[in-house]
C-alpha positions in Angstrom: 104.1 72.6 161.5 106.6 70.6 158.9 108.0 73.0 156.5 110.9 71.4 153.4 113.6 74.0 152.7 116.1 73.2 150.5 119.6 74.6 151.3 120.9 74.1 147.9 119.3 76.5 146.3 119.7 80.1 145.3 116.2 81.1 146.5 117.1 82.8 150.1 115.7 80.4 152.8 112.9 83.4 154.2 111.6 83.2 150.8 111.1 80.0 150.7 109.8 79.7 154.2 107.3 82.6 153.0 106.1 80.9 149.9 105.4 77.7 152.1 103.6 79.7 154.4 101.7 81.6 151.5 100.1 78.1 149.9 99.5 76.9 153.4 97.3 79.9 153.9 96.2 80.0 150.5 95.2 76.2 150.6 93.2 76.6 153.9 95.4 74.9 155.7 95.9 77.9 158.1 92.8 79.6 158.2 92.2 83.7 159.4 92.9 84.0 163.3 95.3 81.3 163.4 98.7 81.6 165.5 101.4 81.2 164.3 104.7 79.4 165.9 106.9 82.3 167.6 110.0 83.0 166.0 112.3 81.5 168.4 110.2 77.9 168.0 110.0 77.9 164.1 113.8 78.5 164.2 114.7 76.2 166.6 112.3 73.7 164.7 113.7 74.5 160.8 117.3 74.9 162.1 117.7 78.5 160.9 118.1 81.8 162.3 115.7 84.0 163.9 116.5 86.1 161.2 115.3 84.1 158.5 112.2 83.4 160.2 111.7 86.9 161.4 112.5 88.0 157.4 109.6 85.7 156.0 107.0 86.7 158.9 107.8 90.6 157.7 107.5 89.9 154.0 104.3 88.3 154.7 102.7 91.3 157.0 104.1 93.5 154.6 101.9 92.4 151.6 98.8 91.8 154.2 98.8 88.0 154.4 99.5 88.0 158.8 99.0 90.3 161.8 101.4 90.5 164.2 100.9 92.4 167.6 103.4 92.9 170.4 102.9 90.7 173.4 100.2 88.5 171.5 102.1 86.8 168.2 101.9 86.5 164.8 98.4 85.3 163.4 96.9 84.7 159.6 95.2 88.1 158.8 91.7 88.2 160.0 90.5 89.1 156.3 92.5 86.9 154.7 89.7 85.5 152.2 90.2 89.1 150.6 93.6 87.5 149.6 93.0 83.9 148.7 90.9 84.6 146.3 91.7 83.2 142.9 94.3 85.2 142.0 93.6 85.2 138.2 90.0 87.1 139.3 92.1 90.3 140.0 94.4 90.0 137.1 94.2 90.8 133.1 90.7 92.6 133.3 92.4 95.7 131.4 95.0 94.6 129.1 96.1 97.7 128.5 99.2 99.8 129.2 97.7 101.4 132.6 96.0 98.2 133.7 99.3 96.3 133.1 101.9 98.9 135.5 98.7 98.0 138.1 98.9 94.5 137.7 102.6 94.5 137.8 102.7 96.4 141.3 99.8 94.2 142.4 101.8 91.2 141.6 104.8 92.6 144.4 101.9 91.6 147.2 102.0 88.1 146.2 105.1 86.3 148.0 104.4 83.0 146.4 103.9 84.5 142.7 106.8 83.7 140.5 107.5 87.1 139.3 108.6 87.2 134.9 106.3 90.2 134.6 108.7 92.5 137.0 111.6 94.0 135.2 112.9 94.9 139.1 116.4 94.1 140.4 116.5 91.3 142.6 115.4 92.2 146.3 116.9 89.7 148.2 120.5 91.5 146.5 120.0 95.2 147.8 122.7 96.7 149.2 120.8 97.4 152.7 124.2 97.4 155.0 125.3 100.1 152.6 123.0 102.1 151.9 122.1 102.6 156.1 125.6 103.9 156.2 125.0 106.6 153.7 121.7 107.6 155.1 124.3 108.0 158.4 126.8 109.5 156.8 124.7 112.0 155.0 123.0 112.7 158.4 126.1 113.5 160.6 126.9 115.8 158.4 123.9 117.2 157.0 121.9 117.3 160.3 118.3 118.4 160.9 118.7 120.5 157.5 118.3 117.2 155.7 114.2 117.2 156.7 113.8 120.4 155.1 112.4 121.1 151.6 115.6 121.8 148.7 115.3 123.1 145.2 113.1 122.0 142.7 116.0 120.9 140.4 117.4 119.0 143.3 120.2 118.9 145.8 123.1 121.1 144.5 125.8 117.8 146.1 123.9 114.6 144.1 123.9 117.0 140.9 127.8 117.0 141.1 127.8 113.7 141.5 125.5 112.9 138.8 127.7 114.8 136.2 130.6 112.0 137.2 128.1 109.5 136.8 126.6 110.8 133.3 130.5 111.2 132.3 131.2 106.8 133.0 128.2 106.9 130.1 130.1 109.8 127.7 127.5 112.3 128.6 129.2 115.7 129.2 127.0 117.9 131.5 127.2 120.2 134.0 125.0 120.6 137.4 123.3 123.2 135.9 122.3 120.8 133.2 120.6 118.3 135.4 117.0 118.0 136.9 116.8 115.7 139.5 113.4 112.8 139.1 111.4 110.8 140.9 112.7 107.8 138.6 112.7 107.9 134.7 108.5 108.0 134.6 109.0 111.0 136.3 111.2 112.4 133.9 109.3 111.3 131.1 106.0 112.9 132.6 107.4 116.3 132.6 109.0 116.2 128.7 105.5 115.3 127.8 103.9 118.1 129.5 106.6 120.5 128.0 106.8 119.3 124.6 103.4 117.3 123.6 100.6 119.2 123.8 97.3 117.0 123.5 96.5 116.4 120.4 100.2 116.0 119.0 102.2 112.8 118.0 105.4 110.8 120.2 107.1 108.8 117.8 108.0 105.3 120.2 109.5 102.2 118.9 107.2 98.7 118.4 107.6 97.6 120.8 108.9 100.0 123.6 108.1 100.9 127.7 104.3 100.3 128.3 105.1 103.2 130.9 105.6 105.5 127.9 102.3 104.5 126.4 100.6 105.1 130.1 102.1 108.2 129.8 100.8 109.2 126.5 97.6 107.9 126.4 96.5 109.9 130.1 97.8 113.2 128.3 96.2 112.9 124.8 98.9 112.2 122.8 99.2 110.0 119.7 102.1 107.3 119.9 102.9 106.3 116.6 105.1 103.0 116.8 108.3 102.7 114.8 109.6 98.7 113.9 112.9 97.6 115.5 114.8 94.6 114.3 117.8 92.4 116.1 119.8 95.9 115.2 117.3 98.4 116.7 115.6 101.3 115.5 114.9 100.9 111.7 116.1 104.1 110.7 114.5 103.7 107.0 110.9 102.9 108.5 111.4 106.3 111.2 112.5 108.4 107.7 109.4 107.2 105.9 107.1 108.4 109.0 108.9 111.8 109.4 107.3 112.6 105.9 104.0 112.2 106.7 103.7 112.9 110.7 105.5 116.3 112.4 106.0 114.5 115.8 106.9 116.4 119.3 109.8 113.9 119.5 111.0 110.2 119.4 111.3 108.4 122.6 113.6 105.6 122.6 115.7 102.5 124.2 119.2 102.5 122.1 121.0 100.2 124.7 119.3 97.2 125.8 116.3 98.1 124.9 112.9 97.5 126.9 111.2 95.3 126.1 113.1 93.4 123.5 116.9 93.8 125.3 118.2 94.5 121.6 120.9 97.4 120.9 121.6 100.1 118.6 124.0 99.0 116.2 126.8 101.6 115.9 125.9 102.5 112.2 122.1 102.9 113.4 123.3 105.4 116.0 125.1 107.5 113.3 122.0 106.9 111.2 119.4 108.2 113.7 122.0 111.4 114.9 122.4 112.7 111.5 118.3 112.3 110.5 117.9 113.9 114.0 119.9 117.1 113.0 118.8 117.5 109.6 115.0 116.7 110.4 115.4 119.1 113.9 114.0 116.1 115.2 114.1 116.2 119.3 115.4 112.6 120.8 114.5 111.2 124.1 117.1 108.7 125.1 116.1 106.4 127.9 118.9 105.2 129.3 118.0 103.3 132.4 119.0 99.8 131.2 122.9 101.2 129.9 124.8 99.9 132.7 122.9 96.3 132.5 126.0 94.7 130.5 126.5 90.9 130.3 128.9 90.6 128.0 131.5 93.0 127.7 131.0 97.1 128.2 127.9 98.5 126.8 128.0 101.3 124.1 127.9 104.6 125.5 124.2 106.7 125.4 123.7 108.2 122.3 123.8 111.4 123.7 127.1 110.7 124.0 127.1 111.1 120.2 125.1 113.9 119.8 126.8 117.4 118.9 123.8 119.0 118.1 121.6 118.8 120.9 118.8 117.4 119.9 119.0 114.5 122.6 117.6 114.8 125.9 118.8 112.2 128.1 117.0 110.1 130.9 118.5 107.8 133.5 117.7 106.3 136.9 118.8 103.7 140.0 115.5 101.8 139.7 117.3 98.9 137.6 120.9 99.3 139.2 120.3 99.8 142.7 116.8 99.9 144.1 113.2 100.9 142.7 111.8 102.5 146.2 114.5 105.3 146.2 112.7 106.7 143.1 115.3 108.5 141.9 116.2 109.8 138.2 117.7 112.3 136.5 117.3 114.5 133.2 120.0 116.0 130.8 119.1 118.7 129.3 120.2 122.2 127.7 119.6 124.8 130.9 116.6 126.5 129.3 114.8 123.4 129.1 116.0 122.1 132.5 114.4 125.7 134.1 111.4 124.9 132.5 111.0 121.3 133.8 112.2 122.7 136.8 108.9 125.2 137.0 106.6 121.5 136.2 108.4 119.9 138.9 107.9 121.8 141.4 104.6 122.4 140.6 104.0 118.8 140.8 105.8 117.8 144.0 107.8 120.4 145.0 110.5 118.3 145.3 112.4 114.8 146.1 113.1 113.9 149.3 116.6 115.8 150.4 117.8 113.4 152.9 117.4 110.6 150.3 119.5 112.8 147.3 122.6 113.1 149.2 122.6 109.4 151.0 122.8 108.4 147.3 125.1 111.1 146.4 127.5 109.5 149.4 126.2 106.4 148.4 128.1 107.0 144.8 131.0 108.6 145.9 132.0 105.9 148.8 131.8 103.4 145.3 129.4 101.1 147.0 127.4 101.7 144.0 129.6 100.4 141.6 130.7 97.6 143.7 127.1 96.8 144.1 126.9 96.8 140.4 130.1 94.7 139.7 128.6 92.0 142.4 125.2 92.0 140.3 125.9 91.7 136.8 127.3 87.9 137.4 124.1 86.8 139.3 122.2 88.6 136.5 123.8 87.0 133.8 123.2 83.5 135.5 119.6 84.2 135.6 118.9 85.4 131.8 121.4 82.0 131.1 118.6 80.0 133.2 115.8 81.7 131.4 117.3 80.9 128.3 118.6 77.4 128.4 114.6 76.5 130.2 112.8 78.0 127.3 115.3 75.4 124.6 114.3 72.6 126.7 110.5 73.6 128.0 108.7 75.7 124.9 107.6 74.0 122.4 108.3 74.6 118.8 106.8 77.8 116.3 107.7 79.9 120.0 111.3 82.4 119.7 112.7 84.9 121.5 115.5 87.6 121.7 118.6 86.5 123.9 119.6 89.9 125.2 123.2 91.0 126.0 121.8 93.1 128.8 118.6 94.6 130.8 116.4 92.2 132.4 114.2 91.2 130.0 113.4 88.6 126.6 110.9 89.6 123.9 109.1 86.1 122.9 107.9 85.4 119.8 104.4 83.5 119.6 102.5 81.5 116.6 99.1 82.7 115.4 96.2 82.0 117.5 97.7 81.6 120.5 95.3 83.5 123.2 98.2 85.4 125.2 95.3 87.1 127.9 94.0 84.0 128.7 97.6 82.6 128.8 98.3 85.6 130.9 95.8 84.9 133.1 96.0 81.0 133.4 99.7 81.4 133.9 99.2 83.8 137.3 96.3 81.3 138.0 99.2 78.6 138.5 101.6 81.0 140.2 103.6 82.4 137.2 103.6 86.0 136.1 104.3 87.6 132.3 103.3 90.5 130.4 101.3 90.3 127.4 103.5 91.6 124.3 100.3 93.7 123.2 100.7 96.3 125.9 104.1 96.8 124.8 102.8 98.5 121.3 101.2 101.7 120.0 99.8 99.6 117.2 98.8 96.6 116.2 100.7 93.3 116.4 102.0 91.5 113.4 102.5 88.3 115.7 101.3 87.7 119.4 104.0 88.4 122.4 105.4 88.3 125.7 108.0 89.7 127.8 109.7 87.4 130.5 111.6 88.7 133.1 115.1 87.1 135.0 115.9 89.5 137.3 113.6 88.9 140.0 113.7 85.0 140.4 116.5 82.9 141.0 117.6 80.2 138.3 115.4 77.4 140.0 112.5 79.4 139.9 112.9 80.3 136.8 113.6 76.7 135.4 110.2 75.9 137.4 108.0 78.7 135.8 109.2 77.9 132.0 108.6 74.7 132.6 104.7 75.8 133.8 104.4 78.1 130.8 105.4 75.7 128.1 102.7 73.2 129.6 100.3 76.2 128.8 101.6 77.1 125.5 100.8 73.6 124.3 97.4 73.8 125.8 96.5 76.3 124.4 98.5 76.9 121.3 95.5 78.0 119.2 95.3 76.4 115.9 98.5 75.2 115.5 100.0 72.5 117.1 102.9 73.4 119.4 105.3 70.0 119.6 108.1 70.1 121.8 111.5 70.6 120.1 113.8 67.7 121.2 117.3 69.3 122.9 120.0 70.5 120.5 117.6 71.2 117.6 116.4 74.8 118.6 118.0 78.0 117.7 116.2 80.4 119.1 116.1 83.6 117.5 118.6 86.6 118.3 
């Protein structure tokens, strides 16, 4: 079994072996019931470590694509023709906000799937060493206690430490001022159910989180979209709406906004604060992408701003640490924070206490922010690589935002061009984006997509743009889509 890994590149070498392995499987090559080489002979045979091998043979059982059984080996899953199915035939049959978060966590089963739909950080990168010794930490000193329920509100210890942490952004808060989430959704769940009764209206920018929308849509509430530019919010276009709708609040991205990666200009922000206090309009800042900076520090939250407390602010370690530890947090006055406390633990009772104050020890031993320091570099390198692929591979009448932070770029399509059946010829060739439409609570004036650079390292991404520009010129609608020659592109910002 002849397997070509290729040393230079960024893409860790279990990956690889796993993606091999995938299109062997997937081809036929390696039909259901067939053995597998032990890990000690694939090892020997590749010239890598047990590890490695040992890595790719878990990603793949993980996700269902082989069996392994102690004392027997490692075989392809009995059932696999359940997964080598044409993967476009499971994809884009609900193009909408809700079918899109299920395609999107579908997508994590598929190893060989180059992954711009996932605005995740970038697995391979996870702080695992770390964060084992917090969960050892916390437990020699927390003991059997740790299984036990705690407080709806959440562990007294990670609340202090998430006051330090709201602070770095220029949020003042106290613990009594903090609910702790299972991730931002979570958050933004329970300030629907306290302030948007069916029926109302959420303001949301066009185009904004299509976990928002989800949100929305499953509780009865009207999202009314509000236009952003390269500057953000366009506070003239929000002013215009407040006169005619009486919304239960405005949700929004200032800093590095989802999916577009723009930010609030500073003039905007003072904008958007006073309107806020004179309209006694309620503001819920989502804040998850703030500390995704490329180039130079990244404005503090808005709350930071706001001196009349109509901002509720939202945060999480889903983007800057890892997704699985679901774990957010809200700001709010106390009254409001009792109240979401009430929903909360009516929902779930509460998050998982062992996992609060390994990240609370997690923080405070500063592996976070070292973590964070040792990202932002590899980050930056991949949205440069997405960047510099789309100049050379799309063709012209195609732009696109070139974010200072966050993980994603907002592109800009011509007319006509089909972007579900792109969406689903793409994953049919082994790329993965998200349709711009489920990204907006109305209409679009031009079709979309978002691309994602966190995920994949810089050859993959080179590799996937250059799959999508093919498709973009097949099927570029009515227009015809050249390909710009290098140098005479300017994308726009």
């Amino acid at each position: 079994m002849q397997f070509e890994l290729d040393r230079g590149s960024r893409e860790p070498l279990y990956r690889q072996l796993a993606g091999s392995l995938q299109q062997r499987i997937r081809s036929g090559a390696l039909p259901a019931r067939t053995r597998l080489p032990t890990v000690r002979q694939l090892a020997q045979q590749l010239g890598v470590t047990r590890l490695t091998v040992h890595s790719a043979y878990a990603e793949l059982q993980s996700v269902g694509w082989v069996e392994a059984t102690v004392g027997r080996g490692t075989f392809v899953a009995e059932r696999i023709e359940q997964l080598i199915a044409p993967p476009e035939a499971e994809f884009g049959r609900e193009v909408t906000p809700g079918g899109m978060l299920s395609d999107i966590l579908r997508m994590t089963q598929l190893p060989g799937l180059a992954a711009l739909a996932r605005a995740d950080p970038a697995p391979e990168h996870y702080p695992l060493r770390n964060w084992q010794r917090a969960c050892e930490l916390a437990l020699a000193s927390g003991g059997p206690g740790l299984m036990n329920y705690t407080t709806a509100q959440g562990d007294l210890t990670l609340r202090s430490t998430l006051a330090e942490v709201v602070r770095e952004r220029g949020v003042t808060a106290g613990p009594d001022e903090l609910l702790v989430t299972a991730g931002v959704t979570n958050g933004l769940s329970l300030l629907t159910a306290l302030l948007a009764p069916p029926g109302s209206t959420v303001l949301v920018e066009q185009p904004t989180y299509l976990g928002m929308l989800n949100i929305l849509a499953a509780r009865g509430v009207r999202a009314v979209g509000v236009p952003i530019d390269d500057d953000g919010l366009i506070i003239e276009a929000l002013e215009d709406l407040l006169r005619v709708e009486r919304p239960a609040f405005l949700y929004c991205m200032p800093t590095f906004q989802n999916p577009s990666g723009v930010c609030l200009t500073p003039a905007r922000r003072a904008s958007l604060l006073e309107l806020a206090t004179r309209r006694a309009l309620t503001i819920v800042e989502d804040d998850i992408y703030g500390r995704l900076a490329y180039e130079g520090a990244p404005p503090h939250a808005l709350k930071a701003d706001d001196h009349s407390g109509q901002v509720i602010y939202l945060s999480s370690f889903s983007k800057s640490l890892m997704p699985g530890l679901r774990m957010g947090y809200v700001v709010a006055a106390p009254s409001m924070i009792k109240q979401l406390t009430l929903l909360r633990q009516a929902q779930d009772v509460c998050s998982p206490l062992l996992i609060q104050r390994a990240l609370s020890v997690f923080i405070e031993q500063g592996w976070w922010h070292t973590h964070l320091r040792r990202m932002l570099p590899r980050y930056r390198e991949r949205r440069d690589a997405l960047l510099r692929a789309m100049e050379r591979q799309f063709p012209m009448g195609v732009t696109w935002s070139r974010p200072r932070g966050g993980f994603s770029s907002w592109v800009s399509l011509p007319p006509g061009v089909p972007v579900t059946e792109l969406y689903v010829s793409a994953i049919g060739r082994g790329v993965a984006f998200t349709p711009g439409q489920v990204f907006c609570a109305g209409a679009e004036d031009v079709p979309h997509m978002r691309l994602c650079f966190s995920v994949e390292p810089p050859e993959r991404l080179a590799d996937a743009t250059v799959t999508l520009g093919a498709l973009l010129r097949e099927r570029g609608g009515s227009r015809s889509l050249p390909t710009p020659a290098i140098g005479e592109y300017v994308p726009v910002v």
